[in-house]
NUVOBA-593124 format. One line per 8 residues: number of its first residue (from 1); their letters; for each residue x, y, z of C-alpha. Coordinates in Angstrom, 3 decimals. Layout:
// NUVOBA-593124
NUM> a> X/Y/Z | ...
//
This chain:
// NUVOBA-593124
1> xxxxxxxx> -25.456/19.965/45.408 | -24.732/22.627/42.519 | -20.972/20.988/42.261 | -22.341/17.928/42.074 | -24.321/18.561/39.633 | -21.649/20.780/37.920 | -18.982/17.961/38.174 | -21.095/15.351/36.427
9> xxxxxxxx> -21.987/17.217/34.109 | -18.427/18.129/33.220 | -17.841/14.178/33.737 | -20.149/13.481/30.894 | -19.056/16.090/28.663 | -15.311/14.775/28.886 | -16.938/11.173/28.469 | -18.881/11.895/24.770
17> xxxxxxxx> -15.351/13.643/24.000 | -13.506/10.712/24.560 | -15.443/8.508/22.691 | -15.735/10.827/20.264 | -11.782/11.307/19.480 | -11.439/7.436/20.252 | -13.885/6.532/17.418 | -11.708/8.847/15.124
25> xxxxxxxx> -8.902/6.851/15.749 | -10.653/3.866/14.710 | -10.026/2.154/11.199 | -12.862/1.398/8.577 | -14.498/-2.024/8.363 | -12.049/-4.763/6.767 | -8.708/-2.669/6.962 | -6.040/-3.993/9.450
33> xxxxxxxx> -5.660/-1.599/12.598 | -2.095/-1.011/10.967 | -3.315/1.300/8.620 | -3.846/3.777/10.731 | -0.267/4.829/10.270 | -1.190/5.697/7.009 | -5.182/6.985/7.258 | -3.824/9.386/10.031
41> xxxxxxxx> -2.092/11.349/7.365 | -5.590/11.654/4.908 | -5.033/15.391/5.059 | -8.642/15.741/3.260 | -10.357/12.532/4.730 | -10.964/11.127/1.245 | -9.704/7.498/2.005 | -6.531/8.359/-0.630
49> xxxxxxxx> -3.443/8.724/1.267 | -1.105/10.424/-1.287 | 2.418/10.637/-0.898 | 2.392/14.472/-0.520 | -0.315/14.213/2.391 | 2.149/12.001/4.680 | 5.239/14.495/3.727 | 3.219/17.019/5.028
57> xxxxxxxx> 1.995/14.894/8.373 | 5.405/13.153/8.871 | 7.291/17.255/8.927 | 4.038/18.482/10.999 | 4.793/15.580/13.660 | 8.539/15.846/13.239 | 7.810/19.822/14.380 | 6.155/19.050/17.265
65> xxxxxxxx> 8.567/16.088/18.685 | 11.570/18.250/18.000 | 10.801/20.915/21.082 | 14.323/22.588/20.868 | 13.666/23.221/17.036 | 17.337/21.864/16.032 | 16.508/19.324/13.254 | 17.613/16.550/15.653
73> xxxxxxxx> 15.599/14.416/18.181 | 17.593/13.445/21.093 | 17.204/11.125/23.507 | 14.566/12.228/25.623 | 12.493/13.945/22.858 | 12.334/10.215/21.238 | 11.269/9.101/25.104 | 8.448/11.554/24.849
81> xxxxxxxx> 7.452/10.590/21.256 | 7.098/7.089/22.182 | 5.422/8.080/24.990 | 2.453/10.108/22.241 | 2.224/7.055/20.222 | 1.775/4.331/22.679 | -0.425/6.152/24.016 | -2.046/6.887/20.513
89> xxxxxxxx> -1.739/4.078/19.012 | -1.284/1.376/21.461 | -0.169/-1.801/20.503 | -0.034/-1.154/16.872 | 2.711/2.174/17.734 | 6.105/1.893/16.336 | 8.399/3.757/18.317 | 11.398/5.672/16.961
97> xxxxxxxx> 15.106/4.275/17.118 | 18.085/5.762/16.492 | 19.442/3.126/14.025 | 22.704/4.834/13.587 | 23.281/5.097/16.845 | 24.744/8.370/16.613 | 22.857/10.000/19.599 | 19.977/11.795/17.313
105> xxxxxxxx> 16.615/10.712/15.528 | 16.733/12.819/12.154 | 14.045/13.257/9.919 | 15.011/10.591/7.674 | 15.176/7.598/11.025 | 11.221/9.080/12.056 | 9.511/8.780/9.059 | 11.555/5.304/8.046
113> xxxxxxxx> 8.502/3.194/8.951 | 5.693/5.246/7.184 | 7.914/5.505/4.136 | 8.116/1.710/4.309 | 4.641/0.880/4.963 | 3.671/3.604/2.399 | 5.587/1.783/-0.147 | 4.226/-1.615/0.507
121> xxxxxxxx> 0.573/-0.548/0.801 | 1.130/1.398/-2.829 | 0.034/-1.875/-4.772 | -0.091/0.308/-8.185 | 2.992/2.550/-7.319 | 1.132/5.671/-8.232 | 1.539/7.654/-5.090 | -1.499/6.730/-3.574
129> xxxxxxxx> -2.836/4.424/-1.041 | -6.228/3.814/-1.120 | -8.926/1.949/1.210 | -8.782/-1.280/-1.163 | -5.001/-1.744/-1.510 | -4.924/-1.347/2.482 | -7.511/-3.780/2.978 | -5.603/-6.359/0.612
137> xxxxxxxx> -7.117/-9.019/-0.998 | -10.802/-10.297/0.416 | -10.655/-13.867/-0.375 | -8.139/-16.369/-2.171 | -8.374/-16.759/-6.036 | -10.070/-20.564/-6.350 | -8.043/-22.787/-8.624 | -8.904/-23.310/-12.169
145> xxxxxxxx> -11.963/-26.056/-12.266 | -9.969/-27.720/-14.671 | -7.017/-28.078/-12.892 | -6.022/-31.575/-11.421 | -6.784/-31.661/-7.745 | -3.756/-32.449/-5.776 | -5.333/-33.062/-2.637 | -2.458/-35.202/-0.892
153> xxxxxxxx> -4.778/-38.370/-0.639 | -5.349/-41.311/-3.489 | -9.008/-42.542/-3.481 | -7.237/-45.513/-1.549 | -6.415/-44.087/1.050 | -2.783/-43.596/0.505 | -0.654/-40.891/0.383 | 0.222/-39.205/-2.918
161> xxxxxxxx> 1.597/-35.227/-4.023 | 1.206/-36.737/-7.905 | -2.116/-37.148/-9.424 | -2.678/-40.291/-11.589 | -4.474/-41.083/-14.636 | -7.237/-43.209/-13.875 | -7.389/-44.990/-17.133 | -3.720/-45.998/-16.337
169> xxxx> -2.925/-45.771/-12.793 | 0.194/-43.794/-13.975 | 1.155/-40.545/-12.858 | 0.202/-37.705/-15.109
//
């Protein structure tokens, strides 16, 4: 009965864990599950992804995917590192190819897509990301009210891409 007791206990315990480190890994409300590419690397978990932060995360997880230590990842170090981030980031991982096919993932081929992302998300190009340029823009800008509405339709019933001037019938 005691290892019964003992095992579900241990059960639960592994149970609030896991929900625990799974909730980490989720992103904040409005910003695209992509981000966390970039929010992974918040080094002081201030919403501000600086440049230097994901330097510092990209080497860190360059270090630990490189087991032999030789500056190179070959073929079955990338296996395993594809392995961590599906696993980590499921559908949203991008997994590491050797684009130069020369038979080793250098630092330069790993940290290609946060480099790119980085610089897409970096609206301002001032070295930071923040929560509101990864979230992107909220809602469309509405036209001008005193813009002509070209709506596709005349009030006939017809087709039309050209306003007209009602006075007229002419096109504007």
């Amino acid at each position: 009965m005691t290892r019964i007791a003992v095992f579900a206990a241990g059960a639960l315990g592994f149970a609030v864990c896991l929900s625990g480190a799974m909730g980490a890994q989720r992103p904040p409300a409005g910003v695209p599950a992509t981000a966390m590419l970039l929010l992974r690397f918040d080094g002081n978990h201030d919403g501000i992804v600086t440049r230097e932060e994901m330097e510092i995360g990209l080497k860190a997880d360059f270090a630990a995917a490189d087991e032999n230590h030789d500056g190179c990842l070959d073929p079955s170090e990338v296996r395993a590192e594809n392995q961590r981030r599906l696993e980590r980031d499921g559908a949203e991982a991008s997994p590491l190819t050797d684009w130069n096919l020369d038979g080793c993932v250098d630092m330069r081929e790993f940290s290609n897509t946060a480099h790119s992302y980085f610089d897409l998300a970096d609206k301002k190009k001032d070295g930071k990301v923040t929560l509101v340029e990864l979230r992107g823009p909220s809602m469309p800008l509405a036209p001008p009210s005193n813009a002509p509405r070209r709506t596709g339709m005349a009030p006939d019933g017809s087709t039309t891409q050209t306003p007209t001037n009602p006075a007229t019938g002419l096109p504007y």
